[in-house]
C-alpha positions as CSV (number, residue, x, y, z in Angstrom):
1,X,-102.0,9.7,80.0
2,X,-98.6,9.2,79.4
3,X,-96.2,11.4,79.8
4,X,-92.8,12.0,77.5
5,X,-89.7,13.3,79.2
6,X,-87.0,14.2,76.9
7,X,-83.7,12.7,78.4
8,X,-81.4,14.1,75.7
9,X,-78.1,15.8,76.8
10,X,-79.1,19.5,77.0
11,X,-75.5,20.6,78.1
12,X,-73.4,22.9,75.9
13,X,-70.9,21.1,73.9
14,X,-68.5,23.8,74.4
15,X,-68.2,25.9,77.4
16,X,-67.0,29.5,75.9
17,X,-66.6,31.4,79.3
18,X,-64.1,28.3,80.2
19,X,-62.3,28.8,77.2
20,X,-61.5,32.1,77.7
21,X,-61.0,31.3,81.4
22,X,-58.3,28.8,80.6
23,X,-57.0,31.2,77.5
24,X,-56.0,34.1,79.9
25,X,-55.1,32.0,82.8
26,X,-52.5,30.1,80.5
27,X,-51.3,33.3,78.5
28,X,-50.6,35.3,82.1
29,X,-48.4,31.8,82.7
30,X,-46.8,31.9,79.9
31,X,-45.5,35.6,80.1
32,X,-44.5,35.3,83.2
33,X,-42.2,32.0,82.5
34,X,-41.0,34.3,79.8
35,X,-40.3,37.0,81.6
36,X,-38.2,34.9,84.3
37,X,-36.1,33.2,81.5
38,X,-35.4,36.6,80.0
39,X,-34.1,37.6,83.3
40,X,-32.1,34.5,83.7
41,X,-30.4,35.7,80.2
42,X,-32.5,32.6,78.7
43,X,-33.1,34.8,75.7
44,X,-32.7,34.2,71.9
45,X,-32.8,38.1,71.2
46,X,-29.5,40.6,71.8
47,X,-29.8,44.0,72.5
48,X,-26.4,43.8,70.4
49,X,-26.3,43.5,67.0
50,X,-23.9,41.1,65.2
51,X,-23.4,39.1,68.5
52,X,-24.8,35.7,68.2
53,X,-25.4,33.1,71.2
54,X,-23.0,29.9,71.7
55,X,-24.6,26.3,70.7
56,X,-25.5,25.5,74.7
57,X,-26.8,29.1,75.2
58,X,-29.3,29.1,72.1
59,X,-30.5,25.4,72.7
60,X,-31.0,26.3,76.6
61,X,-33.3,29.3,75.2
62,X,-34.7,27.4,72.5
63,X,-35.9,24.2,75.6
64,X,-37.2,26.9,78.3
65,X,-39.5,28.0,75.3
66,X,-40.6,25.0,74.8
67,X,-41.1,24.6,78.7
68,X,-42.8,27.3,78.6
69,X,-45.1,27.2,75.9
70,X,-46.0,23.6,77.1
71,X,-46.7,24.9,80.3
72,X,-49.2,27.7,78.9
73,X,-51.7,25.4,76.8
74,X,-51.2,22.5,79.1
75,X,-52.5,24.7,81.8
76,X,-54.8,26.7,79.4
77,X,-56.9,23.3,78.2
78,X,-57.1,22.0,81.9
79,X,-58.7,25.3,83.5
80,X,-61.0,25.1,80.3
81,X,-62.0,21.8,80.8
82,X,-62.3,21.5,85.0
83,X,-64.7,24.8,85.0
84,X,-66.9,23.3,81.5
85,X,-70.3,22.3,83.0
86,X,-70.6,18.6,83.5
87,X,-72.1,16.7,80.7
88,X,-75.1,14.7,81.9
89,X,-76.1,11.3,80.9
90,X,-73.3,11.2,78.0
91,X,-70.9,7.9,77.3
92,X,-67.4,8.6,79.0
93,X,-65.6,8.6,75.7
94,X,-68.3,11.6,74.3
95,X,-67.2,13.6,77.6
96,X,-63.4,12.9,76.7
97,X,-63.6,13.8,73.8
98,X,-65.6,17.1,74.0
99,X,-62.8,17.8,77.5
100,X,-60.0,17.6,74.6
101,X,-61.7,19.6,72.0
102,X,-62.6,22.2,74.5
103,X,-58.7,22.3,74.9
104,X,-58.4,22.3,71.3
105,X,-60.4,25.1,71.0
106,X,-58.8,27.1,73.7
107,X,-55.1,26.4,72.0
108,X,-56.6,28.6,69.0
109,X,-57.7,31.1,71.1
110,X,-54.4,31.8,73.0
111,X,-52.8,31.7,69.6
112,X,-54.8,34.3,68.6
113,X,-54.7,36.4,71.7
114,X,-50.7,36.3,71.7
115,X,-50.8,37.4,68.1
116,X,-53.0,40.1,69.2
117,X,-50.8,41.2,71.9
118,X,-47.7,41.1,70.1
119,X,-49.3,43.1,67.0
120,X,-50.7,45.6,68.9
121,X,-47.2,46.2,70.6
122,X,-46.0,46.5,68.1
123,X,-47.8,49.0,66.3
124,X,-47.7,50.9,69.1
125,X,-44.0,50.7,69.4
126,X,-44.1,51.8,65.5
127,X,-46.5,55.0,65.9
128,X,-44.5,55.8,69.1
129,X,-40.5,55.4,68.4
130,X,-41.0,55.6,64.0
131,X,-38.2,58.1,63.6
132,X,-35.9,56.1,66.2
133,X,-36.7,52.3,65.1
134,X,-35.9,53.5,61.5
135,X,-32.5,54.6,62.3
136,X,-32.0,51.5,64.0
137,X,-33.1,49.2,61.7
138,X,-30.8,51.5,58.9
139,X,-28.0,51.1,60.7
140,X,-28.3,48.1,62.8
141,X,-31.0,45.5,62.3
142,X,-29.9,44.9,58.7
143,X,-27.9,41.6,58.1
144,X,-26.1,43.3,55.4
145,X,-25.2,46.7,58.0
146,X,-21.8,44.9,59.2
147,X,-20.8,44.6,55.5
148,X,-21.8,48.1,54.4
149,X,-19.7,49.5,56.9
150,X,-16.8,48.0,56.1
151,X,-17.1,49.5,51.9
152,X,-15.9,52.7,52.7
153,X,-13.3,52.4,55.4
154,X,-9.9,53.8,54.5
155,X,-7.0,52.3,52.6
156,X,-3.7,52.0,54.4
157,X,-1.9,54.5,56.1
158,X,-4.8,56.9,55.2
159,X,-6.8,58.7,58.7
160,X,-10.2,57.3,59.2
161,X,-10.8,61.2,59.8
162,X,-10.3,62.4,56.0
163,X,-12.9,59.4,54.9
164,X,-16.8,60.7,55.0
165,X,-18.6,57.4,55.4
166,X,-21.4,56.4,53.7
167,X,-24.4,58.5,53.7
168,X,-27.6,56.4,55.3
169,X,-29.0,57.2,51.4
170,X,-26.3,55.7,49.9
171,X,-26.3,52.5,52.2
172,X,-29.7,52.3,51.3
173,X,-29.3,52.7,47.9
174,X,-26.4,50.0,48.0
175,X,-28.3,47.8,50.1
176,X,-31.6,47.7,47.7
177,X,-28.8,47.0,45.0
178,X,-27.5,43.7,46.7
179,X,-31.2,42.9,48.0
180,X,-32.4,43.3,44.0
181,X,-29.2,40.7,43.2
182,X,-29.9,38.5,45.7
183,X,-29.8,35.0,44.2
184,X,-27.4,35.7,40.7
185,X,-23.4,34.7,41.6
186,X,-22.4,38.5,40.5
187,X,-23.8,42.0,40.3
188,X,-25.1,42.9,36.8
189,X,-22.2,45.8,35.2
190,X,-24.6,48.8,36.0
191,X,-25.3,48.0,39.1
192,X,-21.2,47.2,40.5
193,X,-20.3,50.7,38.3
194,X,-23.3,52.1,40.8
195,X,-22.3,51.0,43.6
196,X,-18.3,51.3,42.5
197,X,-18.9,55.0,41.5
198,X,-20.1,55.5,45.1
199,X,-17.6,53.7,46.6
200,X,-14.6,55.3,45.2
201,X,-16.1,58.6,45.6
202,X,-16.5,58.1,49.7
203,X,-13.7,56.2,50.4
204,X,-11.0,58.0,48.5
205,X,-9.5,55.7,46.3
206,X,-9.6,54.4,42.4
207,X,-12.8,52.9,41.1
208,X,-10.7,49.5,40.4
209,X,-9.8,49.0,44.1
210,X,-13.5,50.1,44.2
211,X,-14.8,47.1,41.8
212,X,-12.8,45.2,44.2
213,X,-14.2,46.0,47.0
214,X,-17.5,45.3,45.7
215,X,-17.1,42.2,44.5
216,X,-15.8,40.8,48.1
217,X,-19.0,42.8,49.9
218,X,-21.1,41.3,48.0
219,X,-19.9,37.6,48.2
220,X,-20.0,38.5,51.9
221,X,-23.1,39.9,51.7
222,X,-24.5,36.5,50.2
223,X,-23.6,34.7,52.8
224,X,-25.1,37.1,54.9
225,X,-28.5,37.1,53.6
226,X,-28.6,33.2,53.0
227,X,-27.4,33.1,56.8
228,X,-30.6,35.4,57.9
229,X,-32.8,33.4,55.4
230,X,-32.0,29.8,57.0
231,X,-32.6,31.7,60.8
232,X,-35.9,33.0,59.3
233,X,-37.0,29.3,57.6
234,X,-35.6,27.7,61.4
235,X,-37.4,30.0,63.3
236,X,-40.4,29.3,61.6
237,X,-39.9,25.9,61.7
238,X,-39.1,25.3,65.9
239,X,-42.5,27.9,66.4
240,X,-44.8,25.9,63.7
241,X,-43.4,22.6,65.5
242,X,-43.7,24.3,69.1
243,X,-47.4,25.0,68.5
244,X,-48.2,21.5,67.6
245,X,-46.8,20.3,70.7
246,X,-48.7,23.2,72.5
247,X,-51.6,21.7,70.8
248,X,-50.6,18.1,72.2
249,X,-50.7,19.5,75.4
250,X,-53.9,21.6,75.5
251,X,-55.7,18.4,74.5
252,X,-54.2,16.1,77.3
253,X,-54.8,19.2,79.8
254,X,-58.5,19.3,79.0
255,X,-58.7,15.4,79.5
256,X,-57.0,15.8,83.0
257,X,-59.1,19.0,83.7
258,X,-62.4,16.8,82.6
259,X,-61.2,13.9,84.7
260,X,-60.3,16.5,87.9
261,X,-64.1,17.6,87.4
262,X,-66.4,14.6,87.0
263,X,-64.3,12.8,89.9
264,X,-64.5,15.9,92.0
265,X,-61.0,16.4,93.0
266,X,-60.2,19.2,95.9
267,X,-58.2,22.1,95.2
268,X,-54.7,21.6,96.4
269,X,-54.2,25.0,96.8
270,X,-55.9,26.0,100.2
271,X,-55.2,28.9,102.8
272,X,-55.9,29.0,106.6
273,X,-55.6,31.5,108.5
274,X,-53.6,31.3,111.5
């Protein structure tokens, strides 16, 4: 009799518990390099609003991010790959390949988990703060808050203490106006005899110098929304970019975490007690 042993690889092509090993092993990493650049004031958010970073400042931010986020999936593909179970009687280039896509696969994952962290802050920060972060955002968060400000100040040699500023219903109502406009070279007639009309009432003064006024705000508030659209496309752009290279980098790490675990290389990391 003659008996048939099936030699086939029997291994898991994907090792989930190393994923998620390497997925919160690289996403702790990458937190904490956060945290130390925000420390070291190697931040691309201000607590202040209207104050914008120098050239060096933002591109040193922009670089320790990219350090960072390197770091995390580099670090996240390697632990993948170095605790995956060793693939048996498969062709070196099979077990390369499945190290990199076990990476691959753990890149997704921490993607997903950050988003999860930071939407779940979020909406905690939202339930929490709701009254506070809409007065903020009314007031300051706005790109077009510096120029809505500056509608009803006083004309010369009048007090600033006679002038009511504008209510936060008006600048709301004035703000959905340029927002709705957003794109034409002027405001339509009703709207600037709108926003005109409540101009001139708050600030004290004719509605021509009002018109005025209006027409200026709102050629500086097209600059100020196109400014806030190109940071939103840029930001977009260096993150969609960043996460490619993460990717990069998860793959290479779970070559060199395969490679660490089918040559058997020692821990570097070792502690004797003295």
């Amino acid at each position: 009799m003659v008996e048939i042993v099936d030699v086939r690889d029997t291994s898991p092509f994907l090792s989930w518990r190393g994923i998620f090993a390497g997925a919160v092993a690289g996403t702790a990493l990458y937190f904490v390099l956060m945290s130390i650049g925000i420390a070291a004031g190697l931040s691309l958010l201000s607590p202040w609003p209207g104050q914008s970073h120098t050239w060096l400042a933002a591109s040193l931010a922009a670089a320790w991010v990219l350090i960072a986020t390197i770091a995390w999936f580099l670090i996240a593909g390697f632990v993948a790959a170095r605790v995956r179970p060793r693939a048996a009687d498969v062709p070196p280039d099979e077990v390369e390949y499945r190290d990199g896509l076990q990476g691959f696969v753990t890149w997704g994952v921490c993607v997903l988990f950050a988003t999860w962290i930071v939407v779940s802050a979020g909406s905690a920060a939202l339930r929490g703060e709701h009254s506070a972060i809409a007065k903020f955002s009314s007031t300051s968060s706005s790109p077009l808050s510096r120029v809505l400000s500056a509608l009803a100040t006083p004309p010369e040699g009048k007090p600033v203490t006679n002038v009511q500023l504008l209510s936060p219903e008006e600048e709301k109502t004035i703000e959905a106006v340029f927002m709705r406009s957003f794109g034409n070279e002027h405001l339509s007639p009703n709207d600037k005899n709108l926003v005109s009309s409540i101009v001139a009432a708050r600030a004290g003064i004719a509605l021509t110098d009002a018109q005025a006024r209006v027409d200026t705000a709102y050629t500086d508030a097209i600059a100020a929304l196109d400014k806030a659209k190109k940071a939103t496309e840029l930001s977009g752009l260096l993150t969609g970019i960043g996460l490619l290279i993460g990717l990069a980098a998860a793959w290479y790490g779970g070559i060199r975490g395969g490679s660490s675990r089918d040559t058997s290389v020692p821990a570097r990391f070792r502690f004797r007690a003295f």
